[in-house]
C-alpha positions as CSV (number, residue, x, y, z in Angstrom):
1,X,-54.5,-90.8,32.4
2,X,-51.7,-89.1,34.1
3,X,-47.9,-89.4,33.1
4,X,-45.5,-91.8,35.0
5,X,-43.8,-88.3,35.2
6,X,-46.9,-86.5,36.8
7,X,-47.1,-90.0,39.2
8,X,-43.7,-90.2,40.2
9,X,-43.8,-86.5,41.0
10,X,-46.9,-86.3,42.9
11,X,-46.1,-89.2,44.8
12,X,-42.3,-87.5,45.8
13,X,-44.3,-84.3,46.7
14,X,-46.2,-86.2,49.1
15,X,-42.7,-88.0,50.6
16,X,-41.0,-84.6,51.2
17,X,-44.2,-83.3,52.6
18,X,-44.6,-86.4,54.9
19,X,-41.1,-85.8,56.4
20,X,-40.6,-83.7,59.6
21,X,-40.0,-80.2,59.2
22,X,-36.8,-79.7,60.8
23,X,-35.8,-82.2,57.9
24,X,-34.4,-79.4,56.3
25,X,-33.4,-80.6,52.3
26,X,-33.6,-84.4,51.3
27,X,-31.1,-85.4,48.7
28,X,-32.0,-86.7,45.3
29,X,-30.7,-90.1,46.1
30,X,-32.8,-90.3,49.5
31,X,-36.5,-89.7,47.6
32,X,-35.2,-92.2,44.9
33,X,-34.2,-94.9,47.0
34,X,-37.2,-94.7,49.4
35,X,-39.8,-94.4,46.5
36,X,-38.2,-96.9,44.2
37,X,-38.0,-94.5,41.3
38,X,-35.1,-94.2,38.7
39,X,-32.4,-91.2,40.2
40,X,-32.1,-89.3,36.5
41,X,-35.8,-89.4,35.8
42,X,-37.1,-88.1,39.0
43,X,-34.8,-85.5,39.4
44,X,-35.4,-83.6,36.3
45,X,-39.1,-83.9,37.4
46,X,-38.4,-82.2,40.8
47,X,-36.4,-79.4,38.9
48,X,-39.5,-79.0,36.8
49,X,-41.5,-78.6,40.6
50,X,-38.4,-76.2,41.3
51,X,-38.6,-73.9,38.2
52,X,-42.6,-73.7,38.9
53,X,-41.3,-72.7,42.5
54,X,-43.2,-75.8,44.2
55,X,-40.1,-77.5,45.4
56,X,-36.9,-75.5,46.5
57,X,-33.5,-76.8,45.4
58,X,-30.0,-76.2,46.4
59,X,-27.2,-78.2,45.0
60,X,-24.2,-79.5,46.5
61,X,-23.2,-82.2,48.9
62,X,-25.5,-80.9,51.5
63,X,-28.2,-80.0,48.8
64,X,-31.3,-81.4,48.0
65,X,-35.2,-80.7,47.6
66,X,-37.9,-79.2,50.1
67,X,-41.6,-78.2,49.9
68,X,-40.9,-74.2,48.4
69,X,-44.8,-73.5,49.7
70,X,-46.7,-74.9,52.6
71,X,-48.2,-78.5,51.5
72,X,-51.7,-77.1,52.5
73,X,-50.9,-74.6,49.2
74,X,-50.1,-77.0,46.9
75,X,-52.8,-79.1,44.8
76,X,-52.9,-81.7,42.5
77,X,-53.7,-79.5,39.8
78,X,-50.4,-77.7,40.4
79,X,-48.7,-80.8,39.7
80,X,-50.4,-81.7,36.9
81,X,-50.2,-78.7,35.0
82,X,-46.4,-78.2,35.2
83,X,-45.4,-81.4,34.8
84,X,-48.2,-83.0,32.3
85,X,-49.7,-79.8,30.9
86,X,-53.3,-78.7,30.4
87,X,-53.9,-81.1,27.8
88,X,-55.8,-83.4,30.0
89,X,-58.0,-80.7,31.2
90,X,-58.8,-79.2,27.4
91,X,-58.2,-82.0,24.4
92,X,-60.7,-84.4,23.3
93,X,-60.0,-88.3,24.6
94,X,-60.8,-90.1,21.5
95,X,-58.8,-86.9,18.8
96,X,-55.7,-85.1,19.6
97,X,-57.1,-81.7,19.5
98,X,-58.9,-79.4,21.2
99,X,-62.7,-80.5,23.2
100,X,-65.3,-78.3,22.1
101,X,-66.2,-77.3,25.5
102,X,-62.7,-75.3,25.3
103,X,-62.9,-74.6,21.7
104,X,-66.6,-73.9,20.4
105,X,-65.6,-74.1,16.3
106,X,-64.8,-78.0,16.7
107,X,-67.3,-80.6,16.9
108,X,-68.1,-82.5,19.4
109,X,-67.1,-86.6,19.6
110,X,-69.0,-89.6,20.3
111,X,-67.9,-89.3,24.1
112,X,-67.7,-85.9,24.7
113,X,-71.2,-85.5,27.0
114,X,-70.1,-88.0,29.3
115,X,-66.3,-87.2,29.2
116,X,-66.9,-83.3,29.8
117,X,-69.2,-84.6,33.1
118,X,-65.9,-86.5,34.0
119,X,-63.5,-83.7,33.1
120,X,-65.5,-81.1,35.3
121,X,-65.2,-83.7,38.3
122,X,-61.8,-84.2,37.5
123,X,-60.8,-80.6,37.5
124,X,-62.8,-80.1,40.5
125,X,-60.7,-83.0,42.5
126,X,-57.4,-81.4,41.2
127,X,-58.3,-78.4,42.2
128,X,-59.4,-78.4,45.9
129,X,-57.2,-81.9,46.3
130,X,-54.4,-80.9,48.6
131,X,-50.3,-82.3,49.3
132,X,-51.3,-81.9,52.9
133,X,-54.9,-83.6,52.5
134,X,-53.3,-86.6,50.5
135,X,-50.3,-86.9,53.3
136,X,-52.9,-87.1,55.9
137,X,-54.7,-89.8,54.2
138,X,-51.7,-92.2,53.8
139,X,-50.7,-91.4,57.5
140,X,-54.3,-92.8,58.4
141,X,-54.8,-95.2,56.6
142,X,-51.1,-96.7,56.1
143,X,-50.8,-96.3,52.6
144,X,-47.7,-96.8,50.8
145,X,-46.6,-93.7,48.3
């Protein structure tokens, strides 16, 4: 449903969060290494974060990425809608258009009852999902990012 770009991004949001604060700025290299993710492809995803002023990012040899906002101000939806778009939120499953719910004029698929049910739930989970609820949940329970 999501990206492996919305994924790997979510998923580095939560690492940086998870870090100590006096941290400061991790390098590129750091989040790639510990997440197993390819270098090049996650960091134009975290300067996507940074242009959407989620991440700060200063580079250099002494540069790297930081939470820009407090993790307890930063939701899923956030992520999602700069790195993947709106599309989940407003286009059909089954045509690559816009769902009727959004767009009254088009007409509704053979799914779209029990996807708009699913879509509201999901848009409600984005929404009230926090970085610092989802970093407090793999402390607990020892899950891996």
């Amino acid at each position: 449903m999501l990206s492996n770009s919305c994924r790997y991004g979510i998923r580095a949001i939560i690492y940086l969060a998870s870090l100590p604060q006096t941290k400061g700025k991790t390098g590129i290299k750091q989040i790639a290494k510990d997440l197993e993710l390819p270098t090049p492809f996650l960091a134009k995803i975290l300067q996507q974060l940074a242009k959407q002023k989620i991440l700060n990012s200063t580079k250099g040899p002494h540069g790297g990425f930081s939470l820009l906002k407090d993790s307890k101000n930063i939701t899923l939806l956030d992520i999602v809608k700069t790195i993947d778009g709106e599309e989940i939120f407003t286009n059909c499953i089954i045509h690559n258009e816009t769902c009727s719910s959004v767009d009254r004029s088009k007409k509704s698929c053979p799914v779209h009852d029990d996807f708009s049910r699913v879509r509201t739930d999901l848009i409600k989970l984005f929404r009230n999902k926090t970085i610092y609820d989802l970093v407090r949940t793999a402390k607990s329970e020892e899950i891996f990012i």
